[in-house]
PDB file with SEQRES, HELIX, SHEET and CRYST1 records, atoms N, CA, C and O in Angstrom:
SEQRES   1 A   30  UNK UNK UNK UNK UNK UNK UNK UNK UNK UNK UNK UNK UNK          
SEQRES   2 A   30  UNK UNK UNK UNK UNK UNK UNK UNK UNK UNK UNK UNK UNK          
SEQRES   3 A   30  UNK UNK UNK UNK                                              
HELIX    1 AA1 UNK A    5  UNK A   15  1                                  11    
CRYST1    1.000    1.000    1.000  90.00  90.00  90.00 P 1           1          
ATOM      1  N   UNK A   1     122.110  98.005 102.457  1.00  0.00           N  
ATOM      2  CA  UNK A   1     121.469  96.744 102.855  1.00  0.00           C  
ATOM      3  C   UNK A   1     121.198  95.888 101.629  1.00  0.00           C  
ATOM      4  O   UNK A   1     120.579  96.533 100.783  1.00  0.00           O  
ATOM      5  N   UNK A   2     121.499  94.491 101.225  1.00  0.00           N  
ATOM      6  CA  UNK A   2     121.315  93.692 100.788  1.00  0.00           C  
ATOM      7  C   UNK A   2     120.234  92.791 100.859  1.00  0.00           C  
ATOM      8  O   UNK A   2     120.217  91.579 100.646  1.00  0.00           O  
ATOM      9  N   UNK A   3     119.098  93.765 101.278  1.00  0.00           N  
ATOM     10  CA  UNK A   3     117.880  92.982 101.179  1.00  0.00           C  
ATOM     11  C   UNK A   3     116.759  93.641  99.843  1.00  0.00           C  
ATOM     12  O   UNK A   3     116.606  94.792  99.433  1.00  0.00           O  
ATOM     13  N   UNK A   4     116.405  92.922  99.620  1.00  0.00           N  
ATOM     14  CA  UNK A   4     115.438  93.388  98.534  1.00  0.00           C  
ATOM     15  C   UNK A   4     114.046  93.566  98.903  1.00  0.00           C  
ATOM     16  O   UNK A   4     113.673  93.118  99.987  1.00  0.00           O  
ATOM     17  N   UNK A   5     113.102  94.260  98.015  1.00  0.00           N  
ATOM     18  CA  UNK A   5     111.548  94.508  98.345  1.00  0.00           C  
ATOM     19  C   UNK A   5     111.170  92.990  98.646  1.00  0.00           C  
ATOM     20  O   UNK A   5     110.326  92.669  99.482  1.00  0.00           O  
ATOM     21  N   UNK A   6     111.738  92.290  98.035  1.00  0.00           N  
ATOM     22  CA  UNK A   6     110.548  90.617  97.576  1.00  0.00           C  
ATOM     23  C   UNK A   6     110.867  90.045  99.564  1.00  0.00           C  
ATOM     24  O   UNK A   6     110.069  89.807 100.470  1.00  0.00           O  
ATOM     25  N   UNK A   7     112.682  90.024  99.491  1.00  0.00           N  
ATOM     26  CA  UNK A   7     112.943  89.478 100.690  1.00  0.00           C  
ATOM     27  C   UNK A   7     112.301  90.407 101.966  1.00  0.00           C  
ATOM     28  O   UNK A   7     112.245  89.874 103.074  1.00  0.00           O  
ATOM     29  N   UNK A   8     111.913  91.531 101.827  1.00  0.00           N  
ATOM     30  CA  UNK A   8     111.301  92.194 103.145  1.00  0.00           C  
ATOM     31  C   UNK A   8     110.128  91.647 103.008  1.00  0.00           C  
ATOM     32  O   UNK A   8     109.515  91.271 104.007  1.00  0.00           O  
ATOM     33  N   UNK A   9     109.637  91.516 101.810  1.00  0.00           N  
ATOM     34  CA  UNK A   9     107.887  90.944 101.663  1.00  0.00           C  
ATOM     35  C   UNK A   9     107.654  89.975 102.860  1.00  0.00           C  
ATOM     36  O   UNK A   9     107.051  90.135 103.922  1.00  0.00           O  
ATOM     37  N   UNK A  10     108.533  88.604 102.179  1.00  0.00           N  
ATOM     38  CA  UNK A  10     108.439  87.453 102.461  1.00  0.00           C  
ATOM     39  C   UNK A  10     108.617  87.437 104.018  1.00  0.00           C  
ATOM     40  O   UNK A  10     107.735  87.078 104.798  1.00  0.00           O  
ATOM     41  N   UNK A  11     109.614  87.782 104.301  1.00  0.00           N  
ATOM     42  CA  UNK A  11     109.728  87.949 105.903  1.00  0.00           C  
ATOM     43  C   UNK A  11     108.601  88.843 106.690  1.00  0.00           C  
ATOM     44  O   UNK A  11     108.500  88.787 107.915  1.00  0.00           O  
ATOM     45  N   UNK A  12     108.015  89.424 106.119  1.00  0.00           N  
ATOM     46  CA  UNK A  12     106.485  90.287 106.917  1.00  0.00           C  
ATOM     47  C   UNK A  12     105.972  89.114 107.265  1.00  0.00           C  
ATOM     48  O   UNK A  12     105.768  88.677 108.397  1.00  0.00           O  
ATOM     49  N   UNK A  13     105.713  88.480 105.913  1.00  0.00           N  
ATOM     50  CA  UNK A  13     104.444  87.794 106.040  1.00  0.00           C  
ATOM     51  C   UNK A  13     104.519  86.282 106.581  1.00  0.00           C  
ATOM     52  O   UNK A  13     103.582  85.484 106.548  1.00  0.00           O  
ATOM     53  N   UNK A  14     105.965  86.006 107.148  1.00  0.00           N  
ATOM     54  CA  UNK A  14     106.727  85.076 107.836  1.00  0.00           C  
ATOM     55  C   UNK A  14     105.771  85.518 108.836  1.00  0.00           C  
ATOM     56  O   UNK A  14     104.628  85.102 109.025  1.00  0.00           O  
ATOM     57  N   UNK A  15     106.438  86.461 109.471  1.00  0.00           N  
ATOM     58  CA  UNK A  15     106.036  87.102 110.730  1.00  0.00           C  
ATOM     59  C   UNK A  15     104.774  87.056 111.313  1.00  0.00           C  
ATOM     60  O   UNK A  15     104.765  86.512 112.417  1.00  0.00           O  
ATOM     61  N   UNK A  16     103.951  87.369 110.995  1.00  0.00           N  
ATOM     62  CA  UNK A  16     102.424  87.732 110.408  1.00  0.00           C  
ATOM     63  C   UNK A  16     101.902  86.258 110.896  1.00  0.00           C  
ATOM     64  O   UNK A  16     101.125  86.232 111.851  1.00  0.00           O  
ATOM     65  N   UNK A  17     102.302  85.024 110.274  1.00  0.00           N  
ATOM     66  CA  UNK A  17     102.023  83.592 109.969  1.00  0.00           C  
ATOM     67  C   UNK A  17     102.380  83.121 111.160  1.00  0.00           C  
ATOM     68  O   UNK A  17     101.725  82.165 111.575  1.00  0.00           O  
ATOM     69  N   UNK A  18     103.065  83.448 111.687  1.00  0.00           N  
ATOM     70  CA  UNK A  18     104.203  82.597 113.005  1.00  0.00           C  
ATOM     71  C   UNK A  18     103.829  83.083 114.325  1.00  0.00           C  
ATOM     72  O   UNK A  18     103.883  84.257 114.689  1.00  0.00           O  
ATOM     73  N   UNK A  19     103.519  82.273 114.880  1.00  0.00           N  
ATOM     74  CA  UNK A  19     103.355  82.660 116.711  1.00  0.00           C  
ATOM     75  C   UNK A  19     104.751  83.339 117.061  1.00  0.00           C  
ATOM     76  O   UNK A  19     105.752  82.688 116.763  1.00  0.00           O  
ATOM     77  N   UNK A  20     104.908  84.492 117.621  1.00  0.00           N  
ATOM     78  CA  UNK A  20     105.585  85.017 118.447  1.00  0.00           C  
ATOM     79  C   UNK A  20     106.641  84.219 119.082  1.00  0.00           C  
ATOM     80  O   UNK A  20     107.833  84.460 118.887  1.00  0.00           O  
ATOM     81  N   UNK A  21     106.193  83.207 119.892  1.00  0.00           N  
ATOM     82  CA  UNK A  21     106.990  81.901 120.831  1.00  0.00           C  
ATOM     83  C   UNK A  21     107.841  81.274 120.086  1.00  0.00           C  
ATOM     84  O   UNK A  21     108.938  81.046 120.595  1.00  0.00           O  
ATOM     85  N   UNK A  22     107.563  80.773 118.541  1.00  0.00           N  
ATOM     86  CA  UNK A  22     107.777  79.429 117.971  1.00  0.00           C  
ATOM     87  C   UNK A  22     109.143  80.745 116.811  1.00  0.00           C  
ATOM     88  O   UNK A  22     109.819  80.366 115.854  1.00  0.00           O  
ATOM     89  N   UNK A  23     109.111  81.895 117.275  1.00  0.00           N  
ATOM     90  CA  UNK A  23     110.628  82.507 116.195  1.00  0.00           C  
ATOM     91  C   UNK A  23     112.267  81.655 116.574  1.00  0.00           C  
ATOM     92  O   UNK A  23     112.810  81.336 117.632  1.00  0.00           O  
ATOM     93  N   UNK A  24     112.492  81.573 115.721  1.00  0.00           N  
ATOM     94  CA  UNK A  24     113.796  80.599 116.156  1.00  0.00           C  
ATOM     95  C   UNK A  24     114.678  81.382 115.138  1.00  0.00           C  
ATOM     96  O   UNK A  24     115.846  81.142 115.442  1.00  0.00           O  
ATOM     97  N   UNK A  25     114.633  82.115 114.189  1.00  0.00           N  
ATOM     98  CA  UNK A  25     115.247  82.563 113.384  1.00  0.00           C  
ATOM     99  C   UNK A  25     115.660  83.768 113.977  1.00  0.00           C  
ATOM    100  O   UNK A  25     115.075  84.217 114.964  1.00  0.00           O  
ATOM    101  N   UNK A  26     116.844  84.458 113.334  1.00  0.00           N  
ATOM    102  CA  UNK A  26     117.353  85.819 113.805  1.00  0.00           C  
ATOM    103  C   UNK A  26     116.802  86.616 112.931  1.00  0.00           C  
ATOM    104  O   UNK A  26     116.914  86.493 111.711  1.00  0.00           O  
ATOM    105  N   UNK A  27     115.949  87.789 113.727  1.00  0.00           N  
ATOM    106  CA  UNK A  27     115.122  89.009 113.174  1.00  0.00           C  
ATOM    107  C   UNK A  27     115.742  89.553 112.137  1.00  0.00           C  
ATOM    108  O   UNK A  27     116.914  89.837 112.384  1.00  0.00           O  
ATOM    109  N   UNK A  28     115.214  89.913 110.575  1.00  0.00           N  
ATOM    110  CA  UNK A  28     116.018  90.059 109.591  1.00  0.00           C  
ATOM    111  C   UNK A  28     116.140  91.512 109.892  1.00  0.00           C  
ATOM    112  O   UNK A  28     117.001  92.283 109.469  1.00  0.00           O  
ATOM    113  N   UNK A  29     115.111  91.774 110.715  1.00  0.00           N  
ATOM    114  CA  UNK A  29     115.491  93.569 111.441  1.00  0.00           C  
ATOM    115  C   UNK A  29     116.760  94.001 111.717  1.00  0.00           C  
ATOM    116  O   UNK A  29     117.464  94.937 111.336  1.00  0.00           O  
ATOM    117  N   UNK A  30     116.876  93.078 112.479  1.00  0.00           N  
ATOM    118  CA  UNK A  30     118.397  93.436 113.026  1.00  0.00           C  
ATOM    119  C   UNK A  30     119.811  94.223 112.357  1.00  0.00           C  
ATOM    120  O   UNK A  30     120.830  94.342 113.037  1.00  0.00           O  
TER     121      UNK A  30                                                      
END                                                                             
């Protein structure tokens, strides 16, 4: 996987910040 510690960070705390409803982005989970 080509994700790094910083980029999993950032996307938590995307997550975290963001109503549930308003995700428009594709889950970096995936």
């Amino acid at each position: 996987a080509a994700l790094s510690y910083a980029d999993l960070a950032v996307a938590v705390v995307d997550e975290a910040e963001r109503p549930r409803r308003h995700r428009t982005r594709v889950s970096v989970f995936h």
